[in-house]
C-alpha positions as CSV (number, residue, x, y, z in Angstrom):
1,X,-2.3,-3.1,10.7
2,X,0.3,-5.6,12.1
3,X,3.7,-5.7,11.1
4,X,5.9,-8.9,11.5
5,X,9.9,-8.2,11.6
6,X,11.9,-10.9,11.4
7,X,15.3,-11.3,12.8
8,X,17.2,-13.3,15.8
9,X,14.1,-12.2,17.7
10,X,11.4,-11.5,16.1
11,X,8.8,-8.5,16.4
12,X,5.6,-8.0,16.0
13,X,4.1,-4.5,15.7
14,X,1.0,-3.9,16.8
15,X,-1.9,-6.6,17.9
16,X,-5.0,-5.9,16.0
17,X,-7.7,-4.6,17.6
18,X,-9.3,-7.4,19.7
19,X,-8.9,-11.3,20.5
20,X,-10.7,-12.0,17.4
21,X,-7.8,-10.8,15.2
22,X,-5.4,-12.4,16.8
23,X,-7.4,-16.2,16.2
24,X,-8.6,-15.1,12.7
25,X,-5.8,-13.1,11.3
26,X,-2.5,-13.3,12.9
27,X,-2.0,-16.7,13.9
28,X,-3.2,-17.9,10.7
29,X,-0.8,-15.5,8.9
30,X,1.9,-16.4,10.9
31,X,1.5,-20.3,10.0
32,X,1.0,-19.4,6.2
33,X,5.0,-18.2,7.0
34,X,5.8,-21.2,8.4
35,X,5.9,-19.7,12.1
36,X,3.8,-19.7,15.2
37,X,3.4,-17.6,18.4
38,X,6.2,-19.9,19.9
39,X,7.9,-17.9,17.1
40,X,7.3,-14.3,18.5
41,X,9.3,-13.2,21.3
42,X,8.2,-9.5,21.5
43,X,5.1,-7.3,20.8
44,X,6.1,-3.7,19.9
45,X,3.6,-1.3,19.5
46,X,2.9,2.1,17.8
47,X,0.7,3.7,20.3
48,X,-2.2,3.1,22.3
49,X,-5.4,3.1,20.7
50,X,-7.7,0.0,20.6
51,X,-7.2,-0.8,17.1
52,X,-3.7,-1.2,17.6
53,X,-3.4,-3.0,21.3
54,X,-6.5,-4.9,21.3
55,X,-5.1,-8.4,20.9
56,X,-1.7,-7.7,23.0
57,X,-3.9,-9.3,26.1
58,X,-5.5,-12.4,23.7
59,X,-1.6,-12.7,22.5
60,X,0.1,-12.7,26.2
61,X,-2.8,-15.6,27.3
62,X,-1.9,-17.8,24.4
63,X,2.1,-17.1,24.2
64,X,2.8,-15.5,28.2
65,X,6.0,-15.9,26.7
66,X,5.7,-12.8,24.2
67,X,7.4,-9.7,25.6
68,X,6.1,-5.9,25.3
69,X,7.7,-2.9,24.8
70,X,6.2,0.6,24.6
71,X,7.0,3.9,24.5
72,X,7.8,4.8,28.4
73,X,5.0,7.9,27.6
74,X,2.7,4.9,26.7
75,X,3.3,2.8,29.8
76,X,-0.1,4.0,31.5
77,X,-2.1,4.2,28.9
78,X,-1.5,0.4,27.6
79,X,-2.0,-0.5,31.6
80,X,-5.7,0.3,31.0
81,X,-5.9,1.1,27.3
82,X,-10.0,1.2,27.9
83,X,-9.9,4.1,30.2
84,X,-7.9,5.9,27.5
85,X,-10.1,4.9,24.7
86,X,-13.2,6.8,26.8
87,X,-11.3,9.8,27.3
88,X,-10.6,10.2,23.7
89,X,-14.4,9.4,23.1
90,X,-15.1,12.2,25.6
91,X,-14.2,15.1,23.6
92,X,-17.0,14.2,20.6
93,X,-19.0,11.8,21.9
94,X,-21.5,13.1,19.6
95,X,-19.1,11.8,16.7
96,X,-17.6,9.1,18.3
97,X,-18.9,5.0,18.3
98,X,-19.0,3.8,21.8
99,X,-15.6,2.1,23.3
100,X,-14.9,-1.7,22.7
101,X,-16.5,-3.8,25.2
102,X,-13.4,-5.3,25.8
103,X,-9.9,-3.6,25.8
104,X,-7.9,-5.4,28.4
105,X,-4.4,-3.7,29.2
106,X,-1.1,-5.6,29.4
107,X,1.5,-5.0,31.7
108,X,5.4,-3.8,29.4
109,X,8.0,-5.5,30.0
110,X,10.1,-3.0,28.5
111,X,9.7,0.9,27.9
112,X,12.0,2.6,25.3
113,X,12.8,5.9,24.8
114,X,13.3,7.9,21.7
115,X,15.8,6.6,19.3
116,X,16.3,3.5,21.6
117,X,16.6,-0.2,20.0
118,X,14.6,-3.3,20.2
119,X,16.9,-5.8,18.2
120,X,17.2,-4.4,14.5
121,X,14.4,-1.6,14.9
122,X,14.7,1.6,16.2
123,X,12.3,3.6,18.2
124,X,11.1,7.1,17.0
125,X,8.7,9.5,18.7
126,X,6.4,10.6,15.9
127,X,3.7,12.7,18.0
128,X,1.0,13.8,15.5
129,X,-1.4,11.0,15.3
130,X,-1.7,11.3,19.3
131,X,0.6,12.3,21.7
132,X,2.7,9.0,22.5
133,X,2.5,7.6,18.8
134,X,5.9,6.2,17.7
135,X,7.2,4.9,14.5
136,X,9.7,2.1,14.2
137,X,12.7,2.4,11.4
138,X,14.4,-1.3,10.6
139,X,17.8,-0.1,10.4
140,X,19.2,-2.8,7.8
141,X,16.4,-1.9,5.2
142,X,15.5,1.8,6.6
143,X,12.0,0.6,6.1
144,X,9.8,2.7,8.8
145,X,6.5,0.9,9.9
146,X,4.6,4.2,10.6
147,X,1.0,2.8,12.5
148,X,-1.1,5.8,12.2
149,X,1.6,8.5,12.3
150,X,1.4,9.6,8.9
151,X,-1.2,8.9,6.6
152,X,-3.8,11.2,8.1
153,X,-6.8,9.7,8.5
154,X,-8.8,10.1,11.7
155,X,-10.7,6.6,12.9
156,X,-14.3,6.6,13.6
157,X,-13.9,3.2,15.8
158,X,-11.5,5.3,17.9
159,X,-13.4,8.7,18.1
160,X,-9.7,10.3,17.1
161,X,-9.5,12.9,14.8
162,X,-7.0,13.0,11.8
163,X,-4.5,14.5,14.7
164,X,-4.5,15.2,17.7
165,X,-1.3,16.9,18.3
166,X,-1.0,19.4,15.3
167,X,2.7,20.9,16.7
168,X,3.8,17.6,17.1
169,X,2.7,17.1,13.7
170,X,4.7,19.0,12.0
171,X,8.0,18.1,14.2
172,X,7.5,14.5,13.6
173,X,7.3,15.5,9.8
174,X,10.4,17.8,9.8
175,X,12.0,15.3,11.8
176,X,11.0,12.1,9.3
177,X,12.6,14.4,6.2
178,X,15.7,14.9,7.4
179,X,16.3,10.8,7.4
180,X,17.3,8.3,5.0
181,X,13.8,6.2,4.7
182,X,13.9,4.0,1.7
183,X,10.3,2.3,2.5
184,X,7.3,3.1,4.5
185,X,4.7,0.6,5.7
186,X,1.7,2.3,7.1
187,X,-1.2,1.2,9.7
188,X,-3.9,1.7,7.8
189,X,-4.9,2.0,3.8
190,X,-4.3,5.7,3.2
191,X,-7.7,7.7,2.6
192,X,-8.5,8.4,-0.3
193,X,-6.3,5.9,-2.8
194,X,-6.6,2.9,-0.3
195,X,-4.2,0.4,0.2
C-alpha cells in the first residue's frame, strides 16, 4: 500500500512494488486529487521489502526532484534492496517465489532516527515485521500508517514470514499501546477479513 500525506510538503509512504505501479496506480491516483509528481517532495518509506520500494527508483527518474528518507538501519538495504530481497528468499527458498527481476535501489537523502520528524509525521521503529520496519504517526490526526508492522500476514512475493523478529514484536506492540492512536492505516488488507 501507498499512503499520500498532505501538508506544506507532502509525503508519500511507500512506492509500490515496481515501475508499473507507479505509471498505473500512483500517478493516476494522484491526478484524480488534483496533484502530480511535481506535487511530491518526499518519499518516506516503511521498510525495505520490494513491495514497498519497488517504484522509489521509477519515481526518482520521473520526479529527481522527490526526496527519500529512511530509517538510518534501512540505509543499506534500500542502496540495493535486490540483494536484500535474495537473502530473505534464502532462508525458504523452497517456499519462497523467485526475486523481482528488477528492484533498483535509490540513494536517501535523509535517514531518521526513532521518534524523529519528517514535516507533520513522526518516525517510529516498529521491529516485528522485519528488523528495520517503521511506522509513521501524523501527529495532528494521531493517524499511524503501519506498512506491514501490524497486521500479520507474511507475503509469498517477498518469501517473509508473518515476522521475522518475534521480540521485537512484542516491543513494538507494548510500545504502540501505550500511545494515543486514533486511526490506523495499514499496508496491506488484513488476512483473513480483507480490506
Amino acid at each position: 500500500g501507498v499512503a499520500l500525506v498532505r501538508g506544506t510538503e507532502n509525503i508519500l509512504i511507500d512506492s509500490g512494488g515496481c515501475a508499473e505501479t507507479v505509471d498505473s496506480s500512483i500517478v493516476p491516483a494522484l491526478k484524480g486529487l488534483g496533484l502530480g509528481l511535481p506535487d511530491i517532495h518526499w518519499m518516506a518509506m516503511t521498510h525495505i521489502h520490494g513491495d514497498h520500494v519497488g517504484g522509489c527508483a521509477r519515481l526518482r527518474a520521473l520526479a529527481p526532484h522527490i526526496k527519500l528518507a529512511v530509517f538510518a538501519d534501512s540505509q543499506e538495504r534500500m542502496e540495493d534492496p535486490l540483494a536484500y530481497s535474495k537473502e530473505i528468499r534464502a532462508r525458504f527458498p523452497q517456499d519462497s517465489a523467485a526475486p523481482p527481476a528488477v528492484l533498483d535501489g535509490v540513494q536517501p537523502d535523509l535517514l531518521l532516527k526513532d521518534g524523529d520528524m519528517l514535516g507533520s509525521l513522526q518516525l517510529l521503529h516498529t521491529p516485528g515485521h522485519d528488523t528495520d520496519s517503521c511506522c509513521y504517526l501524523e501527529v495532528n490526526s494521531r493517524t499511524l500508517i503501519t506498512g506491514d508492522s501490524l497486521q500479520l500476514n507474511g507475503t509469498v512475493s517477498q518469501g517473509c514470514a508473518l515476522i521475522m523478529d518475534g521480540e521485537g514484536y512484542f516491543r513494538t506492540l507494548k510500545k504502540l499501546l501505550k500511545m494515543d492512536i486514533k486511526n490506523i492505516c495499514a499496508g496491506h488488507p488484513y488476512l483473513p477479513l480483507g480490506a
